[in-house]
N, C-alpha and C positions, 0 to 999 in steps of 0.2 A: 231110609231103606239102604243095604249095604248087599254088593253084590253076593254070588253064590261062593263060598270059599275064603270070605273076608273075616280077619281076627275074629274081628267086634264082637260078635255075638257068641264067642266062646268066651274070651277077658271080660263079658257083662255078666256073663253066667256064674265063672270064678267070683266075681266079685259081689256076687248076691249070696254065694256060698258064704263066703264071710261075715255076711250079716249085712252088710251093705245096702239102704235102699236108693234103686233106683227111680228118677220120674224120668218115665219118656214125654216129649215135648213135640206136638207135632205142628210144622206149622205149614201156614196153605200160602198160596200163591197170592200174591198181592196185585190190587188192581192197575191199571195204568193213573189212575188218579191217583192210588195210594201212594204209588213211585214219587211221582210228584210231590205229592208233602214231604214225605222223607228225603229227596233230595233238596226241595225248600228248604225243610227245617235244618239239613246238614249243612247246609250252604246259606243260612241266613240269607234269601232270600226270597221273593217274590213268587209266588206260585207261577205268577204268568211270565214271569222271564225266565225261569227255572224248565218250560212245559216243553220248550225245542228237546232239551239237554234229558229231559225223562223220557222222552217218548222214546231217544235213541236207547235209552239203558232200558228200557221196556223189551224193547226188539230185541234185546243182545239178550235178556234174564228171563224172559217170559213170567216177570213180576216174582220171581225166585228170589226172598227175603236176604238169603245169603251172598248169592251170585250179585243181586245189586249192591250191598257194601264193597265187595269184591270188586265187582267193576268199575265201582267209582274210585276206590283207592286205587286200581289200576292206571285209570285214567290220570289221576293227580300225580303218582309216582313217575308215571309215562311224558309228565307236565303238559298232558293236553287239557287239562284242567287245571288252572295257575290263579294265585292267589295274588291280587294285584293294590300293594300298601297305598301305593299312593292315591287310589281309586275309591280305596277302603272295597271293594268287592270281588268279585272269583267272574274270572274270563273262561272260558271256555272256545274250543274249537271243535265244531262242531262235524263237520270233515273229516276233522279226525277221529272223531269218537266215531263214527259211522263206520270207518277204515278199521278203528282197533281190532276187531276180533280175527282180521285177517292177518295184521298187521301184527300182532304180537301174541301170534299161536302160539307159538314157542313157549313162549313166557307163562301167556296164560289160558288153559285151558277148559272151557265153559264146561265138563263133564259132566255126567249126570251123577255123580258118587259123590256127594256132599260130605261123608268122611274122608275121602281123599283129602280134600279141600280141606277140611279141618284139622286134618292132619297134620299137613302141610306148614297151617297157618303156628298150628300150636308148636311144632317142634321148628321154628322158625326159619323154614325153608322157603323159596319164593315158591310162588304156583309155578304150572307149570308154564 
């Protein structure tokens, strides 16, 4: 969904003009379990050590397929999430991940306009 008065859906229009086919993709909300696999499986990790570190990106994404990759790179890029060689495995701070969303408004901001965010990402700008 993009708000009232956004590009989008006039440059999708143009571009169907053209011949262009689009597929819209719609995707739903992921569960707080779901979070968790995908953060497992991104962090080769343990579901049950992985479950502290979901539950927080659950509360920050409300299970928002996008907003969690988002967040999680947030957090790594943030190095509250740190990848630890001689451990061979990913540390987390947990504290901090709870803090992030207050902590790095600036930076990055949860909005509801998933093309924003894509925007963003695509033309290689930080969020915000």
């Amino acid at each position: 969904d993009v708000r009232s008065g956004h590009p989008l859906p006039v440059q999708l229009q143009e571009i169907q003009k053209k011949g262009a086919i689009i597929t819209k993709i719609e995707l739903s909300d992921l569960s707080a379990e779901n979070v968790n696999h995908m953060v497992s499986d991104v962090l080769k990790t343990l579901r049950r050590v992985t479950k502290p570190l979901s539950d927080v990106i659950f509360s920050k994404t409300y299970g928002n397929p996008l907003y969690t990759i988002q967040f999680l790179k947030s957090l790594r890029s943030e190095g509250i999430l740190t990848y630890c060689a001689n451990q061979r495995r990913w540390k987390w701070d947990i504290a901090g991940a709870e803090r992030w969303d207050i902590a790095g408004a600036e930076r990055w901001d949860c909005s509801d306009n998933v093309v924003d965010l894509l925007t963003e990402s695509a033309c290689g700008r930080s969020a915000k």
